[in-house]
N, C-alpha and C positions, 0 to 999 in steps of 0.2 A: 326615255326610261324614267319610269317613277320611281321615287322613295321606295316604295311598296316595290318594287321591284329588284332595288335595289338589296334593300332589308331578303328579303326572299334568296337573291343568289349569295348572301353574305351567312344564311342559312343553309345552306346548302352547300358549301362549299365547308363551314365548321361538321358537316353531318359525312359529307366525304372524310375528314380528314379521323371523324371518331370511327367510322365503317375502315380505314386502313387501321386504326389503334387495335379494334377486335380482327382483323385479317393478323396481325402481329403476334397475338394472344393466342388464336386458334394454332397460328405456324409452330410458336414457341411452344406450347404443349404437346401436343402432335412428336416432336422431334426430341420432348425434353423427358428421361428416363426416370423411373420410380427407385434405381437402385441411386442414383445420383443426390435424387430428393432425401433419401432415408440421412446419406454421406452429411449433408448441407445439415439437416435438422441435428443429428449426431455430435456438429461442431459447432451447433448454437447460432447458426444466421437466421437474421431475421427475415421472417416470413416465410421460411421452410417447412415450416410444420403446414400450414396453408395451403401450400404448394402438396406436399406429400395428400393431404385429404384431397384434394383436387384431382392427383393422379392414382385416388383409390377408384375413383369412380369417375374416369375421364369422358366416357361417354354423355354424361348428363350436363356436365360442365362445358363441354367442344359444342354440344347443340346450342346450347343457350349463347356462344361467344359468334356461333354459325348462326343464328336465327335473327341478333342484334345486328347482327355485321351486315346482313339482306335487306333489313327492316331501313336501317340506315342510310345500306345505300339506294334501296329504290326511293324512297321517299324523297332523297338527293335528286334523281334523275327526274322527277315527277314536279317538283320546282322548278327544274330549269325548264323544264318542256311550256310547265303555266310561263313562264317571264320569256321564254321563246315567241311563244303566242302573243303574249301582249304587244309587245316589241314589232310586232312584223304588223299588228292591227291597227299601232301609232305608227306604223313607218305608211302604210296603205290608206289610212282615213280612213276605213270602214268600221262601219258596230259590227259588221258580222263577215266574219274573212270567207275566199271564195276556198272550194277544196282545193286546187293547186295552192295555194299561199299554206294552209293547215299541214300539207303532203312536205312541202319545204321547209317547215319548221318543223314535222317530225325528222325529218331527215339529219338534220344539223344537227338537233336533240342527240341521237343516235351515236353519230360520228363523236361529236363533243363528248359524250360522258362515255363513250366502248375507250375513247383516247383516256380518261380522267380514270376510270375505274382501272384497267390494267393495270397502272403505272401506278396510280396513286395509293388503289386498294388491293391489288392484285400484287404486280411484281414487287414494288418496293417494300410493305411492311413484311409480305413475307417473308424476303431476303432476312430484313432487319432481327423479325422473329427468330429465326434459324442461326443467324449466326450472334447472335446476342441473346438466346435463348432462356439460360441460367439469369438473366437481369430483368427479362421481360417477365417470366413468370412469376420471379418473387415478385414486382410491384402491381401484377396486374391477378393474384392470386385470388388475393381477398376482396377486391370486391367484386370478382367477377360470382364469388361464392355468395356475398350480400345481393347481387342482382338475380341468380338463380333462387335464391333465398325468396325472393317478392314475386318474382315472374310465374314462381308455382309449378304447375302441369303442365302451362301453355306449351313450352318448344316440346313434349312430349305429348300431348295428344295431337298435335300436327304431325308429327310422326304417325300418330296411328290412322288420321285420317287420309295421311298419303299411302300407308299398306292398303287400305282400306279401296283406293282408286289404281293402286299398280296391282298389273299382275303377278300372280306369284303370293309366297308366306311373306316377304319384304326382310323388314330388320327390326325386330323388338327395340332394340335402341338408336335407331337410325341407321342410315346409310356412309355415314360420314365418319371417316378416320375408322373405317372396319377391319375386319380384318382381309376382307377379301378389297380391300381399298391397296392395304399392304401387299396382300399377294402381287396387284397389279403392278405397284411401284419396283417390284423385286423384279417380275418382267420386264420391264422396262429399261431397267439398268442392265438386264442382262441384255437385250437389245441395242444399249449404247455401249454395251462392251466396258461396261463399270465392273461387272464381276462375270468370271465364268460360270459357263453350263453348270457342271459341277457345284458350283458356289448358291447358285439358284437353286436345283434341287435340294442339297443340303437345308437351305431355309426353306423350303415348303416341306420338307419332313420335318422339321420345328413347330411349324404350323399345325400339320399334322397330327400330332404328337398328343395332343389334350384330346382328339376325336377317337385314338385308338383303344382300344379295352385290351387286357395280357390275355383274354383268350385269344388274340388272333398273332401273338406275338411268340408263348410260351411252345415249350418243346413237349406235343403232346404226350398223355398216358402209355400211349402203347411205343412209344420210345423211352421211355423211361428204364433206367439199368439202378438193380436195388441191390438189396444185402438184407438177409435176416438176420433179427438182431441177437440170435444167439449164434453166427457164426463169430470163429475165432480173430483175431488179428490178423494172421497167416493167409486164411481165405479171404479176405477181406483186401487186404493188402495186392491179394494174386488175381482178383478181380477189378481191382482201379490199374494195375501195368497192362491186363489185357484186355482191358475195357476204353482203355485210356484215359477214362475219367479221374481226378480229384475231387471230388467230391458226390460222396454215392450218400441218397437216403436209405438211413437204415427203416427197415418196417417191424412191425410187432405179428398182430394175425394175418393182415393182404396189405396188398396197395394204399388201400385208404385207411391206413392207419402208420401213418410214418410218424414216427418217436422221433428223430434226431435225423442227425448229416455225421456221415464219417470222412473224414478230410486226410486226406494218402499224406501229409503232413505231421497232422496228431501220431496216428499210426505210426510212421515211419522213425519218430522222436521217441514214443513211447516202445518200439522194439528195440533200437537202437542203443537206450539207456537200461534196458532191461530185455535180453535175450528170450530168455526164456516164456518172456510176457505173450511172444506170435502164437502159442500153441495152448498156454493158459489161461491165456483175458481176452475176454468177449467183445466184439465191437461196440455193444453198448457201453463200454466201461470209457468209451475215449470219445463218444461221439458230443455234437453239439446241438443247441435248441433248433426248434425251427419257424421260419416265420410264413406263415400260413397269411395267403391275400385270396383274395375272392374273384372271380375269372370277370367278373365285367365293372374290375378297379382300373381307371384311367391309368395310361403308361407313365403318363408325365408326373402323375402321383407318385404312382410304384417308385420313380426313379426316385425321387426326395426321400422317399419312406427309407428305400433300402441305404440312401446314403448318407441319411442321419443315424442310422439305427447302425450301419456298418454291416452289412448282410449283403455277402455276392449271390446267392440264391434261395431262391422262394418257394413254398412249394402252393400253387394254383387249386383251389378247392370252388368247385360249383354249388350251383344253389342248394343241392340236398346234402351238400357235405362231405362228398367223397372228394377224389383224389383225379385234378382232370388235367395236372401235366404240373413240370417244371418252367422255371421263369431265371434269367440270370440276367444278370448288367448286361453283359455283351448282345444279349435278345434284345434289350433296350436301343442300344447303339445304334445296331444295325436297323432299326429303323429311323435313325438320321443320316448316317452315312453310309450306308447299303450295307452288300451283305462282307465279313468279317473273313479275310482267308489268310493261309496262312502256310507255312513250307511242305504242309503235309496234304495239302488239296493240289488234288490233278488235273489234267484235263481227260476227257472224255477217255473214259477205256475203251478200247479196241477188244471182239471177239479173238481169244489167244487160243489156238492147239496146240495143246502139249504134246509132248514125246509118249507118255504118259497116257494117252488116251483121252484125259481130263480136257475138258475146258473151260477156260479161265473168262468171266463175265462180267462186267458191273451192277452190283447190288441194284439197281434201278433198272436192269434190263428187263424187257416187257415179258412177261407169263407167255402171251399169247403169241411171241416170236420163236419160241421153245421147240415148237413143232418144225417149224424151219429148221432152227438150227441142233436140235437131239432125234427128230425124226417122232416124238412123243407128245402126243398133244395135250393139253394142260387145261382142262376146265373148271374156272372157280371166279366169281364171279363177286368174290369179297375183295380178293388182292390183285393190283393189276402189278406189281414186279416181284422179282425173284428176292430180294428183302422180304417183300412183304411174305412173300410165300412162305417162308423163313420162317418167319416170325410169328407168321398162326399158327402152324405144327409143332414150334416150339413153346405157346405158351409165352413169350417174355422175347426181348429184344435178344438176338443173336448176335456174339460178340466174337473174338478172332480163335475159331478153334471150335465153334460150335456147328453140329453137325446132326441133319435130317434126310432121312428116305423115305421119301414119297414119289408117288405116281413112276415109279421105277428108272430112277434116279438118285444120287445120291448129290446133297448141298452141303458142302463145306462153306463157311465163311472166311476171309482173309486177313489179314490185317485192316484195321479203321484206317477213313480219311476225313482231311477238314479239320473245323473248330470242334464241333461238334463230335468226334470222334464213332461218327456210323461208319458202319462197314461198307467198304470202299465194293471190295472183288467178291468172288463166288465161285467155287470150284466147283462144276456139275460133272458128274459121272454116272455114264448111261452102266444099269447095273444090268448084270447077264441073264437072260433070261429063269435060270436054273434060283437065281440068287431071292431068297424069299425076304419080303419084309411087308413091312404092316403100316399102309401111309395114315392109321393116324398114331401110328406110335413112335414118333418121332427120339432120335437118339441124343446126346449131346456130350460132349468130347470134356466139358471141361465141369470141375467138382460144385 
């Protein structure tokens, strides 16, 4: 072995140990939080603030500490393979080795640095990253920001020239430390039994969460339960107990003109402290502002908005400005930990015959089962359940008391179930033949 040979693996081996320095660097960032970083700079440690710009834009930084850490170590492995070769050309006396002798020193090549690289660059700095985390990033912050600094475009236009050869749109900012990097790690653990099912789901609706828009989330228009706003207190009051809601918008001319939120709270203080207030003050006189978001506002937005601002619901306005549903915290929720129930949600109703003649249904039972079970066939090709049926003939969401006859029958509503407070049951009553009525003039029981 020569000098030059020597000098070579003695290179090679300081190019390993800087390729585990950046494997350390990538680990520790990767695992080290932005809300930590903020804490750190807050209390004045050095090289926090470094750290926190690094983790505004960890993608850019993670490629550059992944592109060094490759660069390094092949060019590691690319040395010893040259000082492999030499070595076996001094061991043989030949100027020109045969391919079995070439075959042999790739092989050893191979073995020797897969053993050198796991261990040296692989398992070990990353442990060390990880669990030393908070020490590795503040010393290894700034200059890994001064070498991003110089290195320029490079570890990003290699990015784009790998989109450019994978199939598929690839990753605008890499592959590496993504999110869908995460996703997998999340499997994974749930695979080892690190967290449950449940616990897994939960964080991919996390995930989720910034791809969702409140139109798919909010409680659309044609559910929506109002109040106009020159009804009284009284009505108002006797609309949120049998609507079950707490918090009704009041409206002006229609729908898409909601003024304010009436909160069965205001109301109930405000009659409460003054009697006579239920018969002579207007719901406008108690109600609150409203905060109006746009239906294709990300969720994970909506939820910071509404809970700086201090606002349990929203009212959802579309592109032209009308009025295309409500939106509340709990709509939020339920798209990370499913859906929200609660002592007043049931299971499935059962077709009930009354004594009565009446029979008793769940609001979701099919239109088109009707003929089965009333003997009366049911054609309408807007509503597929007896809610919805409800609810076109009456113009407006049908609440506990409210009542139509059509197609010769008559639909009572029942008391609400759930969060949500929709009507649960439905009381159909096959009306007598003799008995006249007018299905598009639908009746309704309550003021």
């Amino acid at each position: 072995m020569t000098s030059v040979d020597v000098a070579m693996l003695v290179v090679a081996g300081v190019l390993v140990v800087v390729a585990g320095l950046f494997s350390a660097v990538e680990a520790a960032l990767t695992s080290f939080s932005k809300a930590r970083a903020e804490e750190m700079a807050a209390e004045g440690r050095s090289g926090a603030t470094r750290v926190l710009k690094v983790l505004e834009d960890p993608p850019r930084y993670l490629n550059t500490a992944l592109f060094l850490r490759m660069f390094f170590e092949v060019t590691a492995i690319v040395l010893v393979a040259v000082v492999l070769l030499d070595i076996v050309e001094q061991v043989r006396g030949r100027d020109v080795l045969e391919t079995t002798d070439r075959w042999w020193s790739v092989a050893i090549t191979v073995l020797v640095m897969l053993v050198v690289s796991f261990v040296i660059i692989g398992v070990g700095p990353r442990t060390v990253g990880r669990q030393h985390s908070e020490t590795v990033a503040l010393f290894s912050a700034g200059p890994l920001r001064l070498i991003t600094a110089v290195l320029g475009p490079v570890p990003q236009f290699l990015i784009v020239v790998g989109n450019m050869v994978t199939p598929g749109r690839g990753f605008s900012e890499g592959p590496f430390a993504s999110e869908a990097e995460l996703r997998e790690l999340v499997d994974l653990a749930e695979a080892s039994s690190v967290i449950e099912s449940r616990e897994r789901a939960m964080i991919h609706s996390v995930f989720e969460l910034g791809d969702t828009i409140v139109r798919e989330v909010m409680v659309p228009r044609t559910d929506v339960v109002f109040i106009e706003h020159g009804k009284t207190l009284r009505q108002a009051m006797s609309l949120a107990l049998r609507s079950g809601y707490s918090r009704i918008p009041v409206v002006g001319e229609n729908l898409d003109d909601i003024v304010g939120f009436a909160y069965l709270k205001d109301i109930t203080k405000r009659v409460f402290d003054k009697h006579a207030a239920e018969t002579t003050e207007r719901v406008e006189s108690v109600m609150r502002p409203v905060l109006y978001v746009p239906d294709s506002k990300p969720v994970d937005d909506l939820l910071r908005e509404m809970q700086a601002r201090r606002r349990h619901i929203a009212v959802v306005v579309d592109e032209y400005g009308g009025t295309a549903g409500l939106v509340t915290i709990e709509d939020v929720l339920e798209e990370i930990v499913g859906e929200i129930t609660d002592e007043y949600d049931e299971a499935t109703v059962e077709v009930q015959h009354l004594a009565s003649g009446s029979i008793r249904v769940s609001s979701r039972y099919p239109v088109d089962d009707l003929e089965e079970l009333c003997g009366i066939a049911v054609e309408d090709d807007d509503v597929d359940t007896v809610g919805g049926l409800m609810a076109k003939h009456l113009g407006r969401v049908p609440i506990p008391g409210s009542e139509v006859e059509v197609h010769g029958m008559r639909f009572e509503a029942e008391a609400p179930t759930g969060r949500r407070n929709r009507i649960g049951t439905v009381l159909i009553t096959v009306l007598e033949p003799a008995t006249e009525f007018e299905p598009d003039q639908p009746t309704e029981s309550h003021a």
